[in-house]
Backbone as CSV, one residue per row, in Angstrom:
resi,resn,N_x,N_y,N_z,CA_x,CA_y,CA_z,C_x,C_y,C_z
1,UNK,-11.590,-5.304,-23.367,-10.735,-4.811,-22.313,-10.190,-3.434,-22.709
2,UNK,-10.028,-2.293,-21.477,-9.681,-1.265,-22.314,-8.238,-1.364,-22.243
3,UNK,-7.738,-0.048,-22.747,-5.782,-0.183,-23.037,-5.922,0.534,-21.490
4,UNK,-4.698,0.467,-21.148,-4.862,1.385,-19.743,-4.784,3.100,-19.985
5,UNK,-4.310,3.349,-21.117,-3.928,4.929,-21.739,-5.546,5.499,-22.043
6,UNK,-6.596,4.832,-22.355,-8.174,4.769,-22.219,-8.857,5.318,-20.050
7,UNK,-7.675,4.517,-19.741,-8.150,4.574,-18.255,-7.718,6.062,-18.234
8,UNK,-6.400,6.262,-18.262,-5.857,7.145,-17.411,-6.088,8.777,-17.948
9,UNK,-7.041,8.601,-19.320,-7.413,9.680,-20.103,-8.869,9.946,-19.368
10,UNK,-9.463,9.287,-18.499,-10.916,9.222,-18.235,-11.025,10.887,-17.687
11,UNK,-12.455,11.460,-18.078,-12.189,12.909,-17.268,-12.902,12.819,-16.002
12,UNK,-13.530,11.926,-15.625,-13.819,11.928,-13.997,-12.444,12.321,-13.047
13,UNK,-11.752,11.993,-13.654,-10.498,12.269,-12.105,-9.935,11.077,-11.502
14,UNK,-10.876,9.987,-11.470,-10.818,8.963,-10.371,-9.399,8.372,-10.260
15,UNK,-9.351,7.566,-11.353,-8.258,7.695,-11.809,-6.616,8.291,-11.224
16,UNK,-6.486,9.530,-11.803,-5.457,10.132,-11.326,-5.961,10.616,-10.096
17,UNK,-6.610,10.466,-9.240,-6.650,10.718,-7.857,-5.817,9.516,-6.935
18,UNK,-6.291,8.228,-7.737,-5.549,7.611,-7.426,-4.112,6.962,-7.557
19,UNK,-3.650,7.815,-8.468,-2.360,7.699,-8.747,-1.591,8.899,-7.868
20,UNK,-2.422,9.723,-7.179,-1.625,10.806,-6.793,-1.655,10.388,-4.848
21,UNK,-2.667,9.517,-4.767,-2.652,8.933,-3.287,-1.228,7.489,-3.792
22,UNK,-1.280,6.905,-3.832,0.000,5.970,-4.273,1.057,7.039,-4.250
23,UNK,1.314,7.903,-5.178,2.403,9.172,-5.192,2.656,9.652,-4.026
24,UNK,1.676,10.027,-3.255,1.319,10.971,-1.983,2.433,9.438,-0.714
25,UNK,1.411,8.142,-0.828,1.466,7.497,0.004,3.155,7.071,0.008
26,UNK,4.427,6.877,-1.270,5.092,6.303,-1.130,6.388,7.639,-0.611
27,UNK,5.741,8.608,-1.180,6.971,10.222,-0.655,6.928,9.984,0.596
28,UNK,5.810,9.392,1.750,5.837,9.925,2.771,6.446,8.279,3.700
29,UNK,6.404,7.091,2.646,6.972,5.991,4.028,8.024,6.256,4.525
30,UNK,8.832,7.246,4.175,10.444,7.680,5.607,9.375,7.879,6.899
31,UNK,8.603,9.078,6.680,7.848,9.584,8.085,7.069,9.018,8.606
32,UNK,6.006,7.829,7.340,5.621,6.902,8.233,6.376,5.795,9.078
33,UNK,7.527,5.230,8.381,7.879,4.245,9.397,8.809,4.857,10.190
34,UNK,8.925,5.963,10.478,9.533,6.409,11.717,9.076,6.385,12.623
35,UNK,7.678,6.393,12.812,6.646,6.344,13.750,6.063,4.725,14.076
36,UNK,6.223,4.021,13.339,5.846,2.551,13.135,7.378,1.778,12.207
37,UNK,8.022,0.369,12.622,8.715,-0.207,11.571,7.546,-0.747,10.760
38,UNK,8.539,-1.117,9.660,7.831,-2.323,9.188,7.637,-3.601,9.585
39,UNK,8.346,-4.314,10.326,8.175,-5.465,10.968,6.666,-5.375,11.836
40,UNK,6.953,-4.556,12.648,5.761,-3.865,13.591,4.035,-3.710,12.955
41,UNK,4.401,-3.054,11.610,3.118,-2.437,10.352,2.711,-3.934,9.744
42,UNK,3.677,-4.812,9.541,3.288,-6.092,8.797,2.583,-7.330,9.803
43,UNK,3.020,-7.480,11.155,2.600,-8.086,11.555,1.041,-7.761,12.194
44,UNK,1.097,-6.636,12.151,-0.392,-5.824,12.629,-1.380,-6.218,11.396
45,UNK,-1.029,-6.030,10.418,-1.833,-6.423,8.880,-2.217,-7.784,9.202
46,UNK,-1.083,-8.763,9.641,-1.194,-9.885,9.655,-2.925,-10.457,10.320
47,UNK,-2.253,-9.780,11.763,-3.280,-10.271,12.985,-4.773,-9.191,12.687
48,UNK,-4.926,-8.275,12.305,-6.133,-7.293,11.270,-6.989,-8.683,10.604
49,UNK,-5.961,-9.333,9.581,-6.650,-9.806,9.050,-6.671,-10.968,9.018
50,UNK,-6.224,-11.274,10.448,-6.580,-13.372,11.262,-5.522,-13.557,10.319
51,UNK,-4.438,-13.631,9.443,-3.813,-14.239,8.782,-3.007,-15.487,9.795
52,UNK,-2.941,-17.006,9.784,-2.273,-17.851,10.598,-0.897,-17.458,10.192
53,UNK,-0.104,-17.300,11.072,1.696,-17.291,10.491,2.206,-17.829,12.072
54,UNK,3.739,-18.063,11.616,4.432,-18.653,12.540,5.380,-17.563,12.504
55,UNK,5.988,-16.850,13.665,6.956,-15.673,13.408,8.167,-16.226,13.401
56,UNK,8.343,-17.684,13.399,9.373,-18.335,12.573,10.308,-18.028,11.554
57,UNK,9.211,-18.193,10.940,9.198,-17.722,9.450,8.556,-17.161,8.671
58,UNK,8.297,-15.937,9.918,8.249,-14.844,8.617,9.230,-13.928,7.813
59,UNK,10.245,-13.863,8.773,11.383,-12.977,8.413,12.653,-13.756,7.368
60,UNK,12.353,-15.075,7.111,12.869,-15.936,6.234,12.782,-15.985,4.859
C-alpha cells in the first residue's frame, strides 16, 4: 500500500488536480446553493440515483 505523501508527490498532476477541484468545489458552495438549497440538491441525488426514501425521515 502506498503512504499517501507517495501519492501526492506523483509528477503526473492527477493527483493535485484533484485536490484543487475539491478546493475549487468547496470555495464556491455559498454561490452554488444560492442558486439550488441543499434540501432541493439532496433530494435530486436521491431520485438520480432511484435511492427509496421516505421524506419522513429524511430531515430527522
Amino acid at each position: 500500500m502506498q503512504e499517501w505523501w507517495v501519492t501526492l508527490n506523483r509528477n503526473d498532476g492527477s493527483t493535485w488536480s484533484g485536490i484543487y477541484t475539491v478546493i475549487s468545489y468547496i470555495a464556491n458552495q455559498h454561490q452554488h446553493h444560492s442558486k439550488k438549497t441543499f434540501p432541493d440538491e439532496y433530494l435530486a441525488f436521491l431520485k438520480k440515483y432511484n435511492v427509496d426514501y421516505d421524506e419522513r425521515y429524511v430531515w430527522d
